[in-house]
Each structure stands twice: as C-alpha cells, then as structure tokens.
C-alpha positions in Angstrom: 52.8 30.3 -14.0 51.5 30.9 -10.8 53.1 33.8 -8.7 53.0 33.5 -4.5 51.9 36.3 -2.8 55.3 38.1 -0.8 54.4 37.4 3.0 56.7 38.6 5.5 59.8 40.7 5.3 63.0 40.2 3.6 66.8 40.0 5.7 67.5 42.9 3.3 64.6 44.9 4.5 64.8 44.4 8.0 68.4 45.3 7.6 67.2 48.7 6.2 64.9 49.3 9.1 67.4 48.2 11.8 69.9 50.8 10.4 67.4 53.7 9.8 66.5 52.9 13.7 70.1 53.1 14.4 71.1 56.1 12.6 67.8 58.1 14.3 68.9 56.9 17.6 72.2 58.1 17.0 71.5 61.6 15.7 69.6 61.7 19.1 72.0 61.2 21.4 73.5 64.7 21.3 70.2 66.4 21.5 69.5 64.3 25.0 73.5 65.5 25.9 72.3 69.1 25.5 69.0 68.7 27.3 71.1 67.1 30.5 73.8 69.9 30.6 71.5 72.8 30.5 69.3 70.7 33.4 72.4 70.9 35.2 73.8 74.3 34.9 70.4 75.3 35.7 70.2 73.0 39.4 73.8 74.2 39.7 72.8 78.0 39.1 69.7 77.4 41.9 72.4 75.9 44.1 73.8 79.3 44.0 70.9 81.3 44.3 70.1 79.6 47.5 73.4 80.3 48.8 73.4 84.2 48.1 70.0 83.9 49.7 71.1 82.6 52.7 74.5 84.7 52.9 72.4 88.3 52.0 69.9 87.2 54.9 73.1 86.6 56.8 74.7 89.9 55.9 71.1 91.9 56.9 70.8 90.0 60.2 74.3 90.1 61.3 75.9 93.4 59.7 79.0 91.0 59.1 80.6 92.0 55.5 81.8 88.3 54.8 80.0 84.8 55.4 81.4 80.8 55.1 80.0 78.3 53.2 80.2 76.4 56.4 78.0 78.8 58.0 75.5 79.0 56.0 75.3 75.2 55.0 74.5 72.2 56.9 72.2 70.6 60.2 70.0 73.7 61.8 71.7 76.0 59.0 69.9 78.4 56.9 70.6 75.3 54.2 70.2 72.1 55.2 72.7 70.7 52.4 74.0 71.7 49.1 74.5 68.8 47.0 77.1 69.2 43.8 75.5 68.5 41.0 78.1 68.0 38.5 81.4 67.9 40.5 81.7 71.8 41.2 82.9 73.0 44.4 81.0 76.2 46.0 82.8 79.6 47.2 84.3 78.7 50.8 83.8 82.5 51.2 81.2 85.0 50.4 81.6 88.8 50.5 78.8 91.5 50.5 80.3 93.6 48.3 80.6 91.3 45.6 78.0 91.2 43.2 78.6 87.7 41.8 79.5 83.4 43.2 80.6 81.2 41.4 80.9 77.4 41.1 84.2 76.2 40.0 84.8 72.5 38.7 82.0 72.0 36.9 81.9 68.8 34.3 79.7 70.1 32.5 81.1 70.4 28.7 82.2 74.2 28.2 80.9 75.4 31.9 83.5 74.9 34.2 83.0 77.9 36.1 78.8 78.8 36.6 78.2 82.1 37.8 75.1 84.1 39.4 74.6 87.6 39.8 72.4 88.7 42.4 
C-alpha cells in the first residue's frame, strides 16, 4: 500500500484560516474606532486652543472684554480658517472672563460637547 504525500491545503483548512483572518480583523475594528476618535477630539481640542489664542491676543491688544468668532477667523484674520473636524460648531462668542470654549455638535461617540481650559 502506497500512501501519497498530502500537497496542498484542504477547503476545510483554508476555511479555518479565512475565518481566524476574519474574526482578527473583526476584533480590530473597534480598536481603529478608538484610535480615530481620540485623533479627533485632539484636532478639535487644537482648534480651540488656537482660537483662545487668537481671542486672548485680541483681548491684550484691544482691552475689549468679548471677541466673535468672525473676528478672529478668516482672510487677513489672526486664523486664516478653522475647519470642523467632526461636525462641531465653535463659540460665536468669546468672553475674557471665562475660563473655558467649547465646541458643541461634535460626532464623535460620547463627546458632543469638547471643552479647553486656558
């Protein structure tokens, strides 16, 4: 009796591969979710550094107590453009006396409203 060597792969194996593939690619998914919400909380929190930024240097050069977001943003402005990042809207407003902005409208899961405290 003569036995012939096993060359190549079985459907049944490459089956098992496919699905292992699958089921790693899966359990991935969430972990690249996370990764692309915190990226955009933190572009969204920058966003609104640069706009207390502009609105403090504002404040110092003006003595005004409040500042627009249309005055500080856009052509020959101390920001050229603010783009939204993930849907949020940007204080139309900012006062000198108050510590904090916030963006509100955010789509990102659980962070609808990003704040930064000078």
């Amino acid at each position: 009796m003569k036995f012939r060597s096993a060359k190549g792969v079985t459907l049944v194996e490459a089956l098992i591969v496919i699905l292992i593939i699958v089921v790693l690619g899966l359990m991935a998914i969430p972990a690249f979710n996370r990764i692309n919400a915190t990226q955009q909380e933190k572009k969204v929190v920058n966003n609104l550094r640069l706009l207390n930024d502009a609105a403090q240097r504002y404040f110092v050069r003006t003595g005004e107590s409040t500042v627009t977001f249309n005055e500080l943003v856009g052509p020959g402005k101390e920001i050229g453009e603010i783009t939204p990042v993930a849907g949020e809207s940007y204080p139309r407003v900012i006062n000198r006396d108050e510590p904090e902005i916030r963006a509100t409208g955010s789509t990102i899961p659980g962070k609808e409203t990003i704040a930064y405290t000078n």
